[in-house]
C-alpha positions in Angstrom: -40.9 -2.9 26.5 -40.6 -5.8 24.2 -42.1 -3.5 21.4 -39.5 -0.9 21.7 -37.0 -2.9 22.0 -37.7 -5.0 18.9 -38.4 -2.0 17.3 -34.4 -0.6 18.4 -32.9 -4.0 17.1 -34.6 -3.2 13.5 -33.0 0.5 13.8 -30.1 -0.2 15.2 -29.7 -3.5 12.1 -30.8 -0.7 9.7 -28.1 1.8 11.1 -25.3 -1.4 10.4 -26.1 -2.4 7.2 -26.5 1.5 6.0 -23.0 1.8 7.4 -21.5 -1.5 5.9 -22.2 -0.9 2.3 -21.4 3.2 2.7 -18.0 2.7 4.4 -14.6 2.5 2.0 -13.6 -0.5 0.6 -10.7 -1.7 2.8 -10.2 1.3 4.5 -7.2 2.5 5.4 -6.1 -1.8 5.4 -2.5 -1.4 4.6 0.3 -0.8 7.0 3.5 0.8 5.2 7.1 0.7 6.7 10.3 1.2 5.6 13.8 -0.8 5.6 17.2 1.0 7.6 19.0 2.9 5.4 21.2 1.0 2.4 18.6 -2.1 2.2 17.9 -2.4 -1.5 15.8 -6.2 -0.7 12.9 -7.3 1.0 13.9 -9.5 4.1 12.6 -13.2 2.0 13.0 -14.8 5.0 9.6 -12.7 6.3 7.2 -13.7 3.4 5.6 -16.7 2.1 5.8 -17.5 -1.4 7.9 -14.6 -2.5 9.0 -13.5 -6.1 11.4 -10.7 -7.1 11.8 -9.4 -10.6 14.7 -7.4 -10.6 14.5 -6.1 -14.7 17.9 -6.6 -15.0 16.6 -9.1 -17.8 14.2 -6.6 -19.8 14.8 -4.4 -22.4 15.4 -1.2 -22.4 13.3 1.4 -23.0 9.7 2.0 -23.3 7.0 -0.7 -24.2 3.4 -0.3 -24.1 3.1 -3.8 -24.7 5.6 -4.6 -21.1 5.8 -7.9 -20.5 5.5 -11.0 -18.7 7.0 -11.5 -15.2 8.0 -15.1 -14.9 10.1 -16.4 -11.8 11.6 -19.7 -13.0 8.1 -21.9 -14.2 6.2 -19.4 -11.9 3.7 -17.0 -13.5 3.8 -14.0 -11.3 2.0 -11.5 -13.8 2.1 -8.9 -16.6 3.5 -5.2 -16.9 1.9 -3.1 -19.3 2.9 0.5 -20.4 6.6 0.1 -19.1 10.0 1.6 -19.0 12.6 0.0 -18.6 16.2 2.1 -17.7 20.0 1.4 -17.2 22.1 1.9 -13.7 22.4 5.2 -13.0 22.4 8.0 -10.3 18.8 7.4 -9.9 18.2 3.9 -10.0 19.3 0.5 -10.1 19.9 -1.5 -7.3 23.6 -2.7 -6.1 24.3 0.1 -8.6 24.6 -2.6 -11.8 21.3 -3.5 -12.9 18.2 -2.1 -14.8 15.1 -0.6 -12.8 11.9 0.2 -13.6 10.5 3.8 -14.2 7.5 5.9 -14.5 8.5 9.2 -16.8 6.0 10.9 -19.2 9.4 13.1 -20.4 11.2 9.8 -21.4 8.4 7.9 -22.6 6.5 9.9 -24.5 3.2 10.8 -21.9 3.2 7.7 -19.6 1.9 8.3 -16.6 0.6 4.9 -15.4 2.3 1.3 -15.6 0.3 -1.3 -14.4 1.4 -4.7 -12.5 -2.0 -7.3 -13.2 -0.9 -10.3 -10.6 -1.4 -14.1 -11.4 -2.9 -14.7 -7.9 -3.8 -12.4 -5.2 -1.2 -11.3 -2.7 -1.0 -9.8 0.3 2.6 -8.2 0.6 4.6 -5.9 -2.3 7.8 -4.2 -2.0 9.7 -1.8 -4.0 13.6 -0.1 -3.5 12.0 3.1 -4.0 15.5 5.1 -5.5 15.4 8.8 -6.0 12.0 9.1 -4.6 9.4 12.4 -4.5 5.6 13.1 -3.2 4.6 12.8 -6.9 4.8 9.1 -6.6 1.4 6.8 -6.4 0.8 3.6 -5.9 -2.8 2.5 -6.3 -3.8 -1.4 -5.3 -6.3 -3.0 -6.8 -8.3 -6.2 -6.1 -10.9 -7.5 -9.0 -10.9 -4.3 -10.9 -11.8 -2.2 -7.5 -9.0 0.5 -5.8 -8.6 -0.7 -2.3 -5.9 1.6 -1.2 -4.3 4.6 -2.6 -0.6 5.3 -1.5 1.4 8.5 -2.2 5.1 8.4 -1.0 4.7 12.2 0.3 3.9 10.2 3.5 7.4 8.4 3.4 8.9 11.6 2.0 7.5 13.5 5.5 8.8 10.6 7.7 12.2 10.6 6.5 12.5 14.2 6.7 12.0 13.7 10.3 14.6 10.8 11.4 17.7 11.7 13.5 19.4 9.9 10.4 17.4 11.2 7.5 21.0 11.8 5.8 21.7 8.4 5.5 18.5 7.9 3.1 19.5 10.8 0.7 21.8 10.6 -2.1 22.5 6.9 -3.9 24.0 4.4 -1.5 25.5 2.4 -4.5 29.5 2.8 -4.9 28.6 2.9 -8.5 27.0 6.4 -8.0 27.9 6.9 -4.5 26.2 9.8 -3.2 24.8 11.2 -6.2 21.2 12.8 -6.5 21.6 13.6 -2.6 18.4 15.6 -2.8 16.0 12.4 -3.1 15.9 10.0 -0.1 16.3 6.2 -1.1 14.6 3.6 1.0 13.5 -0.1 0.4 9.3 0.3 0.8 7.2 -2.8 2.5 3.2 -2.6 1.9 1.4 -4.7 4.2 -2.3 -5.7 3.4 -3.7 -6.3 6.8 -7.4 -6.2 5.4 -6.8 -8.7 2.3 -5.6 -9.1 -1.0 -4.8 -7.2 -4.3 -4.1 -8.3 -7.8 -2.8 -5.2 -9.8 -0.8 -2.5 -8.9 -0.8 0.8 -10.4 2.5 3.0 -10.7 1.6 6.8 -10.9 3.7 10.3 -11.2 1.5 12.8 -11.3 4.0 15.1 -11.7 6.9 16.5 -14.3 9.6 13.9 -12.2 10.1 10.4 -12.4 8.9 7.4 -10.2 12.1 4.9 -10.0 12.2 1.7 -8.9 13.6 -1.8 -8.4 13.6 -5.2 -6.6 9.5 -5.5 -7.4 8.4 -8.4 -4.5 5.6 -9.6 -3.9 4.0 -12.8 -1.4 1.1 -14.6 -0.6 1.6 -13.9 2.9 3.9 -12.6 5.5 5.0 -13.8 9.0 5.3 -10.4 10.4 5.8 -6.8 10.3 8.7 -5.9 10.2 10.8 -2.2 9.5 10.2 1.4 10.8 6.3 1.6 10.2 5.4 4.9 8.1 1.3 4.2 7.9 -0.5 1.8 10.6 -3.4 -0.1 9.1 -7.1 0.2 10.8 -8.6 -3.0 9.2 -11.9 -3.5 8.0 -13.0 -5.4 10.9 -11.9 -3.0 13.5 -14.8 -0.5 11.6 -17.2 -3.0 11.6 -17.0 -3.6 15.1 -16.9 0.1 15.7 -20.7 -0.2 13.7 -21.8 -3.1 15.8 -20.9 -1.2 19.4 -23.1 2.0 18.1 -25.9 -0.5 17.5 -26.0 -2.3 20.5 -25.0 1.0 22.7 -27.9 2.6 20.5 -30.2 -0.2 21.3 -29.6 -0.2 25.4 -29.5 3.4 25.5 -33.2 3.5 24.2 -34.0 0.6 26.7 -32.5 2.6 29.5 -34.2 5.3 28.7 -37.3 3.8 28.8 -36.7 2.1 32.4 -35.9 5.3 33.6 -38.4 7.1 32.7 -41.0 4.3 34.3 -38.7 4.7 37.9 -39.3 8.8 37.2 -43.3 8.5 37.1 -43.4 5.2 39.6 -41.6 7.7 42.6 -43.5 10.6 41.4 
């Protein structure tokens, strides 16, 4: 009995450690919800250590160079490959200021901007304005993708809200109900699991990917807003992995008893 069951421990310890260095990175570890309809800010008083660039002091146009995202004496991080637009029906929050954009038929090809993030954080946010399913965020920690987003999920849970008319069309007085085809929605993305230091912006398709009110925090007190995604952290799979090996281990031990009572009463 000992035998076997030292011999089920190595198996079972085999089984875990094959499983924790096949299993995803992070796996499914971020939990996306989204604001009522109007919001165009994350809720501050939820995060810890939050900074907002807004754009409204950038440049205009395209840069490959982007640049640097300072709030006050705080370095929060760098853009690259970035474009930078003016208010209009698709963008720009409060209906005044600049947003940021991803548009390969303004910009000559680019399909990728690129947040890199002075310290890791745990919380981002976007007022995602005249959004579509080609949209992609990608979050990255050390050089390594530990979630992939697309905004069709968003798109999909819009579509079915009582008040899925409220999202569409630009809530700004500015360009009051203009571009009514596209929902617009303030986007939180929780990391449950850990960290991530660069974001990716993608639109893998002819559209654009617009914009504003880029947040991110250290931390966050809750979750709050109507949850899209619900994160399954890493350690909820690990445990998973653990249970099969110790269920794996007993049931070999219990069949072994059993089998013992079998031939003792035979």
């Amino acid at each position: 009995m000992k035998s076997l069951l030292i011999k089920s421990a190595i198996a079972s310890g085999i089984v875990l450690s094959l499983a924790t260095v096949t299993r995803p990175v992070m796996a499914s570890s971020f939990t996306v919800s989204i604001e009522n309809a109007g919001v165009q800010n994350a809720q501050l008083s939820n995060l810890v250590n939050a900074h907002v660039q807004t754009f409204d002091g950038q440049t205009q146009g395209y840069s490959q160079a982007g640049f640097q995202s300072n709030d006050g004496t705080t370095n929060v991080g760098s853009y690259k490959n970035t474009l930078i637009q003016n208010p209009d029906q698709y963008g720009g929050a409060g209906g005044t200021g600049k947003y940021f954009d991803v548009n390969a038929n303004i910009s000559a090809g680019q399909t990728v901007s690129t947040l890199n993030l002075a310290n890791p954080e745990s919380y981002f946010g976007l007022w995602w304005s005249a959004g579509d399913a080609n949209n992609v965020l990608t979050f990255l920690s050390q050089g390594q993708v530990v979630q992939t987003i697309t905004t069709a999920d968003v798109v999909k849970y819009i579509a079915g809200l009582a008040n899925k008319a409220s999202y569409y069309g630009n809530p700004n007085s500015t360009f009051a109900n203009q571009d009514s085809g596209e929902p617009f929605a303030f986007i939180n993305f929780y990391d449950v699991g850990g960290t991530f230091d660069q974001v990716q912006f993608s639109n893998i398709g002819g559209s654009g990917f617009e914009s504003d009110n880029h947040t991110v925090a250290t931390g966050y007190k809750s979750i709050i807003g109507n949850v899209v995604t619900q994160a399954v952290p890493e350690s909820s799979s690990l445990l998973g992995v653990l249970v099969i090996g110790f269920v794996g281990a007993t049931s070999v031990m219990t069949r072994r008893v059993n089998k013992k009572s079998v031939l003792q009463l035979s």
